[in-house]
Residue frames relative to the residue before (quaternion, step in Angstrom):
aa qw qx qy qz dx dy dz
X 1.0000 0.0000 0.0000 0.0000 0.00 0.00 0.00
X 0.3994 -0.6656 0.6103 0.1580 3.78 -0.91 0.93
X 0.2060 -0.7545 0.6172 -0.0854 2.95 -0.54 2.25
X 0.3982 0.6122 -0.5752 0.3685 4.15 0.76 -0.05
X 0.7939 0.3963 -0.4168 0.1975 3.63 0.25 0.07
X 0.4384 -0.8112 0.3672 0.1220 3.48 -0.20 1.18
X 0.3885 -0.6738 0.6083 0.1582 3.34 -1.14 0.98
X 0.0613 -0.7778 0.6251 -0.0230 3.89 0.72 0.87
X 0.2896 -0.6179 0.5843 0.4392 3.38 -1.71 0.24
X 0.4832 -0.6684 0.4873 0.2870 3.06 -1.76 0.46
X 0.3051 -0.8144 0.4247 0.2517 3.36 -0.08 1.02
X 0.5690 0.5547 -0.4240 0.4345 4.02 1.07 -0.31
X 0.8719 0.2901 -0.1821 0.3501 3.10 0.83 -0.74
X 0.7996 -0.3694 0.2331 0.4121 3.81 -1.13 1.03
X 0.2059 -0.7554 0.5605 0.2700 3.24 -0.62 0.19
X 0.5977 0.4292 -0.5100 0.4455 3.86 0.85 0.33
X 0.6169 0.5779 -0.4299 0.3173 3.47 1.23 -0.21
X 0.2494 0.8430 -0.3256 0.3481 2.96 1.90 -0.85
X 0.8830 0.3329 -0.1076 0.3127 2.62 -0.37 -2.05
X 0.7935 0.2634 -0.2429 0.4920 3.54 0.56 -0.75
X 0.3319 0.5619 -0.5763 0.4919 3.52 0.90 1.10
X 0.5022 0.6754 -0.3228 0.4328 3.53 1.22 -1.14
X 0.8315 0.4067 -0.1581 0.3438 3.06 0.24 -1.73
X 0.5714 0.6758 -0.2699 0.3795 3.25 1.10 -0.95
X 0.6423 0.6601 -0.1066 0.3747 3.11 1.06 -1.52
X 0.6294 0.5005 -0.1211 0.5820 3.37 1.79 -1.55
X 0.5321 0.3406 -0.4547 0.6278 3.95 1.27 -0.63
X 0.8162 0.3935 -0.4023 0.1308 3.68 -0.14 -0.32
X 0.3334 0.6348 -0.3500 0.6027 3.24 1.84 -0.10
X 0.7667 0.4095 -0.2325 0.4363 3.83 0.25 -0.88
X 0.7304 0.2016 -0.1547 0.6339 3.44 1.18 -0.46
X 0.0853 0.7023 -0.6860 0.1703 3.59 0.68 0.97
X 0.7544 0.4441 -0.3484 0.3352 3.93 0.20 -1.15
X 0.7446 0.4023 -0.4049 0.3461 3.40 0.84 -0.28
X 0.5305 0.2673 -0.5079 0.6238 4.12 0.71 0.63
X 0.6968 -0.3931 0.5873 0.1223 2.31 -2.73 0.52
X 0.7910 0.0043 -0.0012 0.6118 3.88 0.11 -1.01
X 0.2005 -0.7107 0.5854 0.3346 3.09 -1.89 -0.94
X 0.2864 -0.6806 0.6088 0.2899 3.57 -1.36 0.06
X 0.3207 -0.6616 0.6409 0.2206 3.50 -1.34 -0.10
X 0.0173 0.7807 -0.6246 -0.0088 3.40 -0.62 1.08
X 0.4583 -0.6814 0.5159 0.2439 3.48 -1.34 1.09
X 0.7052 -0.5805 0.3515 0.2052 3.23 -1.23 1.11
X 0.6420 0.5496 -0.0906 0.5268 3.36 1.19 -1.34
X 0.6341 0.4735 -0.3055 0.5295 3.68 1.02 -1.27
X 0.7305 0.4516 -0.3243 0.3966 3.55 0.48 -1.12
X 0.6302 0.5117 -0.4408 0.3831 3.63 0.88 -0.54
X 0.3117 0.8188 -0.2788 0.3933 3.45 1.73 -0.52
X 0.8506 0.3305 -0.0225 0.4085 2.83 0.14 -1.89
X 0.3691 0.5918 -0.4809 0.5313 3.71 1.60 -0.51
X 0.7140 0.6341 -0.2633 0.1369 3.25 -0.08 -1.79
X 0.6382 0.5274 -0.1615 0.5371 2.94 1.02 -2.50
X 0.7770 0.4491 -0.3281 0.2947 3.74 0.03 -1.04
X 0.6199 0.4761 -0.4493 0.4326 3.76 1.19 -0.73
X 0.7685 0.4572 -0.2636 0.3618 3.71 1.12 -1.39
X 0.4618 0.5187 -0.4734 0.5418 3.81 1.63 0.87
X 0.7546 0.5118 -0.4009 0.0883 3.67 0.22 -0.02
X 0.3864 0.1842 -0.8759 -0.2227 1.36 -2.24 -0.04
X 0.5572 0.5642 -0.4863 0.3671 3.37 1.07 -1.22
X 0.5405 -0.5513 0.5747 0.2713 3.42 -2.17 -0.18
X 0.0121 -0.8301 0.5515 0.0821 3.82 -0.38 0.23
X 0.2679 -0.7554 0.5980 0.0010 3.04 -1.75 1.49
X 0.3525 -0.8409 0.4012 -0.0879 2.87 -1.06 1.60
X 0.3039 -0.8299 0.4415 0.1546 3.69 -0.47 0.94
X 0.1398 -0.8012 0.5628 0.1478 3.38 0.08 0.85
X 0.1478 0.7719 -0.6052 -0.1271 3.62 -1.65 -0.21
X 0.3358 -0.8251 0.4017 0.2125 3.56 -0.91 0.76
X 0.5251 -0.6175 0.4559 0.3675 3.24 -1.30 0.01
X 0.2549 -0.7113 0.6403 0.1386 3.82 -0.48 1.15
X 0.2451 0.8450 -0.1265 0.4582 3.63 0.97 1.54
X 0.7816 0.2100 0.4481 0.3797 1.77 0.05 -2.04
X 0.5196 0.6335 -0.4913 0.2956 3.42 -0.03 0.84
X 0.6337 -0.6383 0.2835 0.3326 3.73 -0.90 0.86
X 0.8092 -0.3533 0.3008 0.3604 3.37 -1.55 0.28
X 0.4394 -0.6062 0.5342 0.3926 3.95 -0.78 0.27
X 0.7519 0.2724 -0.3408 0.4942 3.76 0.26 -0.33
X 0.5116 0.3745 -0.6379 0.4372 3.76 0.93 1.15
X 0.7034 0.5173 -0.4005 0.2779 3.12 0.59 -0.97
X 0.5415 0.5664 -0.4104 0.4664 3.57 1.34 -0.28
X 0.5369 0.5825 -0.3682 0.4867 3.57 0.70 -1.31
X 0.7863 0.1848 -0.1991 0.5550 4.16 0.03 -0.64
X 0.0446 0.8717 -0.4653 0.1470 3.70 0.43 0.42
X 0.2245 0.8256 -0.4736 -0.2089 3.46 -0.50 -0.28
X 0.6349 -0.5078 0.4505 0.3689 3.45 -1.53 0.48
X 0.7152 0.3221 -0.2234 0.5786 3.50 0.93 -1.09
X 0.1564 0.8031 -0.5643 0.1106 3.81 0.78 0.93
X 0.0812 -0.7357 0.6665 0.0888 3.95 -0.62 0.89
X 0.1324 -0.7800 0.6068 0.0772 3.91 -0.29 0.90
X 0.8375 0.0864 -0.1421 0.5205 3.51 -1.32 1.35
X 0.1327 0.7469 -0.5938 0.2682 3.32 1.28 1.40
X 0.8725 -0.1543 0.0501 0.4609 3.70 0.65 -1.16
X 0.6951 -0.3085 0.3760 0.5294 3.67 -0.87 -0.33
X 0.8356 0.1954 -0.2873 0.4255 3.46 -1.27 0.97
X 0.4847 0.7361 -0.4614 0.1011 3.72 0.86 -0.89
X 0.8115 0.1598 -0.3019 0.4740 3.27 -1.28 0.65
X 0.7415 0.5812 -0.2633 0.2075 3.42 0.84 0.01
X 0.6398 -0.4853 0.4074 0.4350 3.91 -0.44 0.83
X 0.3267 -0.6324 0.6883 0.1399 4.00 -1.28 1.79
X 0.1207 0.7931 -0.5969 0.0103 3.94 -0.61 0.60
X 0.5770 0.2246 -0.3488 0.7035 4.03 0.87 0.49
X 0.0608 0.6539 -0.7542 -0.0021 2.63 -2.32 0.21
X 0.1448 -0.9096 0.3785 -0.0913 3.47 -0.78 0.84
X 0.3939 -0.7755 0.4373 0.2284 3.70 -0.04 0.82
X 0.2133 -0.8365 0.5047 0.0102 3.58 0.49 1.01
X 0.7816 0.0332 0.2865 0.5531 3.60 -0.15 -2.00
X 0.3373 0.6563 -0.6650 -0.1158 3.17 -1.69 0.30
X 0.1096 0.6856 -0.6643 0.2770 3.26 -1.45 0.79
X 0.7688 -0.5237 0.2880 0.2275 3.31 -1.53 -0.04
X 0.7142 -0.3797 0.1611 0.5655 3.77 -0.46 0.65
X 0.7581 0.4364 -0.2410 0.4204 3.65 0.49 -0.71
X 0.4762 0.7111 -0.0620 0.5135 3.25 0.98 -1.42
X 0.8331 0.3350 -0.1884 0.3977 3.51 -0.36 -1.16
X 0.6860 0.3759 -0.3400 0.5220 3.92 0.73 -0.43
X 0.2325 0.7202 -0.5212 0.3944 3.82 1.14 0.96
X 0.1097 0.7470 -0.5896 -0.2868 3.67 -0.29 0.33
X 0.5071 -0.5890 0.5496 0.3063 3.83 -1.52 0.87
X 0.6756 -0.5823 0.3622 0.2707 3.46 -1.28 1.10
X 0.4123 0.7462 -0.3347 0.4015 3.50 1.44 -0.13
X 0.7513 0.4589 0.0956 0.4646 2.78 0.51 -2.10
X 0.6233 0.4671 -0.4028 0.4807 4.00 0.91 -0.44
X 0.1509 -0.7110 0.6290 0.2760 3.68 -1.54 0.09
X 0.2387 -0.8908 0.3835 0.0485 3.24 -0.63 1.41
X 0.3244 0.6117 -0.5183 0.5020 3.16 0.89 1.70
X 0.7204 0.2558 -0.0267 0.6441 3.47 1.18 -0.90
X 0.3943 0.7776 -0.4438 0.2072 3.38 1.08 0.48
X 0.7060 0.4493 -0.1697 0.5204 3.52 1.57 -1.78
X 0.7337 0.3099 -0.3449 0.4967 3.77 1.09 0.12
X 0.4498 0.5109 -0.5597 0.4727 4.10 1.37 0.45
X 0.3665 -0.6493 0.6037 0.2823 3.07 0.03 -1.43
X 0.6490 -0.4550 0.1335 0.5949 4.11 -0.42 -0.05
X 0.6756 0.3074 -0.4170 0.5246 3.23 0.54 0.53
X 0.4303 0.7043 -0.5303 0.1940 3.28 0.16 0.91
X 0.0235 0.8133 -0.5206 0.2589 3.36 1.12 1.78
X 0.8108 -0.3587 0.3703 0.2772 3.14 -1.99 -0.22
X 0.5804 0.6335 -0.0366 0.5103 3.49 1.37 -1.62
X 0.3628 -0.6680 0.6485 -0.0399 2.64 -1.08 1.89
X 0.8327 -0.1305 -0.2076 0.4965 3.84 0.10 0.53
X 0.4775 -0.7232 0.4769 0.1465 3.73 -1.34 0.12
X 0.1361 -0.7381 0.6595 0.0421 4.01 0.02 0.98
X 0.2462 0.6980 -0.6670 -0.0852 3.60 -1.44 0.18
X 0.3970 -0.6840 0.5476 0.2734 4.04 -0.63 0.68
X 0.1520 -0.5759 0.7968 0.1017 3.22 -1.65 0.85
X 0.2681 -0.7568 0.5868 0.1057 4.08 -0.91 1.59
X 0.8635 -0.1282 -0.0503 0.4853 2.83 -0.71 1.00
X 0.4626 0.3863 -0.4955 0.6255 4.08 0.43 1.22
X 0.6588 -0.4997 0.3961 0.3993 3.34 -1.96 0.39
X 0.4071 -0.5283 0.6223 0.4098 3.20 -1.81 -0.46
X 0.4192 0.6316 -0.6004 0.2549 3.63 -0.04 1.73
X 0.7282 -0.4106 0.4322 0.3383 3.81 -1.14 1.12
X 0.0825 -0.7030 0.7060 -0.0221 3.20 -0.90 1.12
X 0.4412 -0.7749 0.0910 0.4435 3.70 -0.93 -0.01
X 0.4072 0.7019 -0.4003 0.4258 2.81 1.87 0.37
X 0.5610 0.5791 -0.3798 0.4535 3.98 1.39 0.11
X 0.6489 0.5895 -0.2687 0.3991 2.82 1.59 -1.47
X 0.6250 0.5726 -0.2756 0.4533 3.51 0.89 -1.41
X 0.6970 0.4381 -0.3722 0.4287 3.99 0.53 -1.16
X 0.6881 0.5452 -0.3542 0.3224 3.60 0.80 -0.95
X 0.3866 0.6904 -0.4483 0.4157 4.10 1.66 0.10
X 0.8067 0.1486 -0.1230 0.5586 3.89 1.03 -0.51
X 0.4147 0.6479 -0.5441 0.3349 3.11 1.08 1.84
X 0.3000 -0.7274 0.5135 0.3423 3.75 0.10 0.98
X 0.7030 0.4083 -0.1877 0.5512 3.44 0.64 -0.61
X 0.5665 -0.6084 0.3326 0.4454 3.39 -1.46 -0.27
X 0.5771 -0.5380 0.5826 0.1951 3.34 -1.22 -0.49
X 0.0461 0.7425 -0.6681 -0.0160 4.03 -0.48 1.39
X 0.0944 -0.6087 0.7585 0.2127 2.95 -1.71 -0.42
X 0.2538 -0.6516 0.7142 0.0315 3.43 -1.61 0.83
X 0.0315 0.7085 -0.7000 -0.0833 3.73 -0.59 0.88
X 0.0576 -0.7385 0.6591 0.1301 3.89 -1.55 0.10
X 0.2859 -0.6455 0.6970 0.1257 3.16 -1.35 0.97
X 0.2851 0.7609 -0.5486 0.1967 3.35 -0.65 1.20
X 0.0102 0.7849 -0.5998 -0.1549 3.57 -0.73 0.62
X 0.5397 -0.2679 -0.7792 -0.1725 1.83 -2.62 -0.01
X 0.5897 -0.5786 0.5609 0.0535 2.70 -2.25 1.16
X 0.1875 0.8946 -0.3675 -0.1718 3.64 1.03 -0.85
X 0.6758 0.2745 -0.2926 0.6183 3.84 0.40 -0.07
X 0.8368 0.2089 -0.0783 0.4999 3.60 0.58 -1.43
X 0.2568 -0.8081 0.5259 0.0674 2.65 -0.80 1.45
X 0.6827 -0.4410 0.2682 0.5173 4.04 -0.48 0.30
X 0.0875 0.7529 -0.6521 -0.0161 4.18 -0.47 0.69
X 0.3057 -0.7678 0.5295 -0.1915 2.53 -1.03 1.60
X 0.3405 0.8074 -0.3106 0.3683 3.44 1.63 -0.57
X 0.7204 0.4824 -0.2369 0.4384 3.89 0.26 -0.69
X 0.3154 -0.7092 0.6244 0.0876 3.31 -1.52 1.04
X 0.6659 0.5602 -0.3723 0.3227 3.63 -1.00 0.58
X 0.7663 -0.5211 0.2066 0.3140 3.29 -1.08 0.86
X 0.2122 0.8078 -0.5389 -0.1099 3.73 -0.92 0.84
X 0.5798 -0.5756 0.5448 0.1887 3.28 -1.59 0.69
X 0.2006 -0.8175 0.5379 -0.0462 4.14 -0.01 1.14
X 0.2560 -0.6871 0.6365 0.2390 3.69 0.05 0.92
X 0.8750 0.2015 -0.0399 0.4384 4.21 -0.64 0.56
X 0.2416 -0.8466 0.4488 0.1530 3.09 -0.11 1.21
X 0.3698 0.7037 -0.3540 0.4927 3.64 2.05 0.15
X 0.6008 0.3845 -0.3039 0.6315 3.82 1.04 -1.19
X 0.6565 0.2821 -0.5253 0.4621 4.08 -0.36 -0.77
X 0.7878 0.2614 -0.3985 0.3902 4.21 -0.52 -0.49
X 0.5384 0.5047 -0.5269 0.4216 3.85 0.62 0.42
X 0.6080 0.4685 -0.4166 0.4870 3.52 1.18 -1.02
X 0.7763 0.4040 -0.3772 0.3032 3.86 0.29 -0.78
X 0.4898 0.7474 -0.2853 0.3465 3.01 1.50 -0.14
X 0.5600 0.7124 -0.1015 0.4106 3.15 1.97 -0.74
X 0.8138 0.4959 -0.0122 0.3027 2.08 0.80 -1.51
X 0.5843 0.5389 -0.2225 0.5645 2.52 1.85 -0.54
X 0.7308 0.4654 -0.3090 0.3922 3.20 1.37 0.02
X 0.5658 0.5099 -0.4431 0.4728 3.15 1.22 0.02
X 0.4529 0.5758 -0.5778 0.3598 3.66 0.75 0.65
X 0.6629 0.5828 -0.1447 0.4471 3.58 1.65 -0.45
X 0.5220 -0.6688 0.3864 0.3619 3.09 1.95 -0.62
X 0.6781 0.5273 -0.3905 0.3312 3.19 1.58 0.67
X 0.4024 -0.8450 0.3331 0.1142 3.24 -0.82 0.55
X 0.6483 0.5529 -0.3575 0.3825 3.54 1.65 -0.07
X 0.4332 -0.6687 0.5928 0.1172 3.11 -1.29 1.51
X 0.5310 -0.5706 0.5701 0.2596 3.76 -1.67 1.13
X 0.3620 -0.7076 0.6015 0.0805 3.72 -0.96 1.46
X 0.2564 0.8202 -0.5040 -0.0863 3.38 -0.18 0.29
X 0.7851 0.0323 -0.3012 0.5403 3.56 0.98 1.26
X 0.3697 -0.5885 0.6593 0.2870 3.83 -0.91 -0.08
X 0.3556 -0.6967 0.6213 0.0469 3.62 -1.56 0.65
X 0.4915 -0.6031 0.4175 0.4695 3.47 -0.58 0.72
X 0.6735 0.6294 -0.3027 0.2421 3.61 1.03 -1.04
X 0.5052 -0.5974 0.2891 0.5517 3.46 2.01 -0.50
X 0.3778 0.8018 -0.3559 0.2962 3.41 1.13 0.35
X 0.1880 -0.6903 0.6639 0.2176 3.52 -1.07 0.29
X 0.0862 0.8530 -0.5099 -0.0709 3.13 -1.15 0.78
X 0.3335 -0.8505 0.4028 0.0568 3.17 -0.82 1.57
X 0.8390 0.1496 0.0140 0.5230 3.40 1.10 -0.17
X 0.0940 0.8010 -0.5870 -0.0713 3.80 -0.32 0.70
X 0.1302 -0.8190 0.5575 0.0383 3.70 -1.37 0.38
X 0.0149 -0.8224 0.5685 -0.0174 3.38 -0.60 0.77
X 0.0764 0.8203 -0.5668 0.0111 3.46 -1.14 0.85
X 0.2605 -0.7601 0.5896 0.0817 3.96 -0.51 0.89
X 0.2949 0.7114 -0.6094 0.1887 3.88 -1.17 0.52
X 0.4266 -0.5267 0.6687 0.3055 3.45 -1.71 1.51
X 0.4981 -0.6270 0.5287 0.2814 2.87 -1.73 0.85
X 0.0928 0.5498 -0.6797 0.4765 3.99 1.21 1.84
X 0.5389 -0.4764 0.6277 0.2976 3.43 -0.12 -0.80
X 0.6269 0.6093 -0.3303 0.3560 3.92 0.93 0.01
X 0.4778 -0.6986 0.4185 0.3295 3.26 -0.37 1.03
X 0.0014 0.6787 -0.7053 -0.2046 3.90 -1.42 0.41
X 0.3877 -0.7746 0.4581 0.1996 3.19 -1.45 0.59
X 0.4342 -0.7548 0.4615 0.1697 3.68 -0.78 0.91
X 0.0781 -0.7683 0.6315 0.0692 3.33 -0.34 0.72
X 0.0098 -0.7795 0.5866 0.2194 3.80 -1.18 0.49
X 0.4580 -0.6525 0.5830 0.1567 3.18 -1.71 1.31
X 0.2446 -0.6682 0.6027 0.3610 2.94 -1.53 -0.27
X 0.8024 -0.3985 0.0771 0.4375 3.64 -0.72 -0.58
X 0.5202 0.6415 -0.1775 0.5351 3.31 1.72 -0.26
X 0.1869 -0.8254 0.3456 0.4054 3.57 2.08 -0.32
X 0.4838 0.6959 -0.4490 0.2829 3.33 0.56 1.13
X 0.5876 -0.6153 0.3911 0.3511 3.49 -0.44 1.41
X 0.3055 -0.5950 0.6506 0.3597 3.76 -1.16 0.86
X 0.8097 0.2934 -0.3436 0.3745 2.85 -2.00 0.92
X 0.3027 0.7403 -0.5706 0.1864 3.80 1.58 -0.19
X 0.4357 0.6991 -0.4104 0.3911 3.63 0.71 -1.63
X 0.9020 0.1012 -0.0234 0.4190 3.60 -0.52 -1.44
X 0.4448 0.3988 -0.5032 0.6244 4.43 1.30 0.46
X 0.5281 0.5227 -0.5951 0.3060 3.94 0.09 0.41
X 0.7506 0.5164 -0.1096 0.3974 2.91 0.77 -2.26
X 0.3659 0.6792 -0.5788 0.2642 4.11 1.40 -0.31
């Protein structure tokens, strides 16, 4: 395996995001067999997308991603995140580096997977459906709730050539939205430092406590206790996200060689 590629820090980006981009990266290496493809998301874009969502609320906002046909990582990453249950030419963009992003919609769980008349291409409009934009895949944030498929996510993601993420954040002060917790189904925890602070809680609020683990600060004045990401063809199969940095190397490459 060609080790010349370097886990550099990224100086644009946070260093607590950093870190649990790191980690993430290591649950996704470990669970490579359980998705079908992968994407590559830039380090810098995703801090983006943290951003855009805290300075949209309350509402939720849906994002147009697009990739660079370019662009696409090294052969001994794409091996490194392999999968057994690989499905090749599952969808538009696969295996390939997210390099645009776009503020499309915001509004409210229902509401927000509207595309505005701006944003549609109306040649391919009466065979896309409402998504029958420009954008090869679709991001939309759930504020302060997980990052799990609702069915009004589930339904929009049928006229996603590409795939479909979601980004939930636990952040307070929370004002309108308070943490919902209600919902059943798998989630993906950016830091494996934020999942044992949250159980930590919990276990304290059997005691009557109430402080939540910070594990960054937003330009916007947030705390933020908890990010999630999740990626999926609208089959229902999971895709995994890998984050680069600017050099398109996976954080944490340095130490997913030496496994």
């Amino acid at each position: 395996m060609n080790k010349t590629i370097l886990a550099l820090h990224d100086s644009m980006v946070e260093e607590w995001l950093e870190k649990i981009m790191t980690s993430y990266n290591h649950d996704s290496f470990e669970a490579r067999d359980s998705y079908a493809a992968q994407v590559y998301m830039p380090g810098k874009l995703f801090q983006d997308l943290v951003w855009w969502a805290l300075q949209a609320l309350p509402d939720e906002i849906l994002v147009g991603l697009d990739i660079d046909a370019n662009r696409n990582p090294s052969e001994d990453i794409e091996n490194l995140f392999l999968s057994e249950q690989q499905v090749e030419g599952l969808f538009q963009g696969q295996g390939f580096v997210i390099s645009e992003a776009h503020i499309v919609n915001r509004g409210d769980s229902y509401s927000v997977h509207h595309l505005p008349e701006d944003w549609t291409d109306d040649i391919f409009a009466p065979s896309r459906g409402a998504r029958a934009g420009r954008f090869t895949h679709w991001l939309h944030t759930h504020p302060n709730a997980p990052a799990i498929p609702s069915g009004a996510d589930a339904d929009a993601s049928q006229e996603t050539s590409g795939i479909d993420l979601i980004l939930g954040l636990r952040f307070s002060p929370s004002g309108p939205l308070p943490w919902f917790d209600d919902v059943e189904g798998k989630r993906r925890i950016l830091g494996k430092e934020a999942a044992l602070g949250n159980k930590q809680q919990a276990k304290r609020r059997l005691f009557g406590g109430t402080q939540l683990p910070v594990i960054g600060m937003a330009p916007s004045g947030h705390m933020i206790h908890e990010v999630q990401l999740i990626a999926f063809h609208k089959t229902g199969l999971g895709v995994n996200v890998i984050f680069i940095d600017d050099h398109d190397s996976p954080y944490g490459w340095e130490s997913l060689i030496t496994q």
